[in-house]
C-alpha positions as CSV (number, residue, x, y, z in Angstrom):
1,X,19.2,-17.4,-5.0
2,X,18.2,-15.1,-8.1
3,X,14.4,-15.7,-7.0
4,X,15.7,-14.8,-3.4
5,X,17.0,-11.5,-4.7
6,X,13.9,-10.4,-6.8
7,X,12.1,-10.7,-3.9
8,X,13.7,-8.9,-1.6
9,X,14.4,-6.4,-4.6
10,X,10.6,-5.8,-5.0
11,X,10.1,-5.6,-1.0
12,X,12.6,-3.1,-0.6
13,X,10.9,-0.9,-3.9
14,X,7.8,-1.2,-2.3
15,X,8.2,0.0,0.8
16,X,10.5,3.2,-0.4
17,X,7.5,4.0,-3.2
18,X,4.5,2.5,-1.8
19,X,3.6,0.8,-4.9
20,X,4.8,-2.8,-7.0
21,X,7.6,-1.8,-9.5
22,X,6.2,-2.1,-13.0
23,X,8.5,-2.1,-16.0
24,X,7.4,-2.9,-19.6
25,X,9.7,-5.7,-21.3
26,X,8.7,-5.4,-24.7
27,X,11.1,-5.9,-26.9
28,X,13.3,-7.5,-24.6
29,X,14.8,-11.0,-25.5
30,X,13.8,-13.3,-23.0
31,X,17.0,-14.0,-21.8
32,X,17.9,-10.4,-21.1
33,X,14.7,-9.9,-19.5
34,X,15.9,-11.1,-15.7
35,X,19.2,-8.8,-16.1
36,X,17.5,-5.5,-17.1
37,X,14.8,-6.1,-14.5
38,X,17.1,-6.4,-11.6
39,X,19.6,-3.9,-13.0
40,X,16.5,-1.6,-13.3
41,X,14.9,-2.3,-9.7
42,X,18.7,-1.0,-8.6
43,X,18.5,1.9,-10.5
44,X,15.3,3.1,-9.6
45,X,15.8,2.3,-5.7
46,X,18.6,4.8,-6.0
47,X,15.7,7.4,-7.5
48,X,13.9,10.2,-5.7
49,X,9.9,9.8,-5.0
50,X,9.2,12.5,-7.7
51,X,11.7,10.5,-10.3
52,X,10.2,7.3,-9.6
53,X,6.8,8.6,-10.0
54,X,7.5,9.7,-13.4
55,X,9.7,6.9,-14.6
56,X,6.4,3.8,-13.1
57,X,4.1,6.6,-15.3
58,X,6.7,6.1,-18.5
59,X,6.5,2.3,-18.1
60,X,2.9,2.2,-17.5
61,X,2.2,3.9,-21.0
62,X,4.5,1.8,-22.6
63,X,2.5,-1.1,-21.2
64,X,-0.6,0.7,-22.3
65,X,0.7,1.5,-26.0
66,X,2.3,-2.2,-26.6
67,X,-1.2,-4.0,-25.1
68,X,-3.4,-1.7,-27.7
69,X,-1.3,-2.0,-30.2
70,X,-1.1,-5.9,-30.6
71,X,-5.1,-5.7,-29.8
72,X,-5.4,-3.4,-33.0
73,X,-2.9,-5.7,-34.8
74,X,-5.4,-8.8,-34.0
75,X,-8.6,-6.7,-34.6
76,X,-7.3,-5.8,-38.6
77,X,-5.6,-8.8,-39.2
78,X,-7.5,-10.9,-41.9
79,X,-9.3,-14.0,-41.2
80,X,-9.2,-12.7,-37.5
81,X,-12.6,-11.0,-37.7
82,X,-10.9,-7.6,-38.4
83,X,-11.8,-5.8,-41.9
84,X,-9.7,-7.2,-45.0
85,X,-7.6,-5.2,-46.7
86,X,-8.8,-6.5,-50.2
87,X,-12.4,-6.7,-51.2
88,X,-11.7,-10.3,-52.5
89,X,-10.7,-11.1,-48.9
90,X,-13.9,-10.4,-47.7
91,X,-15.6,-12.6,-50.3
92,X,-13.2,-15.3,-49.7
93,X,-14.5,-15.6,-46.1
94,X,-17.6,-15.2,-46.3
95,X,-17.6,-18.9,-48.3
């Protein structure tokens, strides 16, 4: 029934805006993450063309900004083929 909805939901977005409803979840607990997305595809369906363009930009740099973010966090991290912090570090995997 729920997956029923989302569909529908994300049919009806798309034809209003002529584009797939993206919203960034990060930092949303898993099980909240069904209820704010349906409770946001509602709000937004309620939006103007001009509103909604703004709000998919907003979540789109989110996206952006939480996808180069972990990649930076990977990159620096120690032992994963980022720089080390401490000089020793470096030493240490180089053995």
């Amino acid at each position: 029934r729920v997956a029923g909805a989302l569909r529908a939901a994300h049919a009806a977005y798309e034809r209003r805006f002529g584009h797939v409803f993206v919203i960034c979840l990060d930092g949303c607990r898993p099980e909240e993450a069904l209820g704010r997305l349906l409770s946001a595809l509602a709000a937004r369906l309620a939006g103007t063309l001009h509103e909604e363009h703004a709000t998919a930009a907003g979540e789109l740099r989110r996206i952006a900004r939480g996808r180069l973010t972990r990649l930076a966090e990977g990159a620096l991290a120690p032992g994963r083929g980022g720089p080390a912090r401490d000089p020793r570090e470096r030493q240490e995997s180089r053995r």
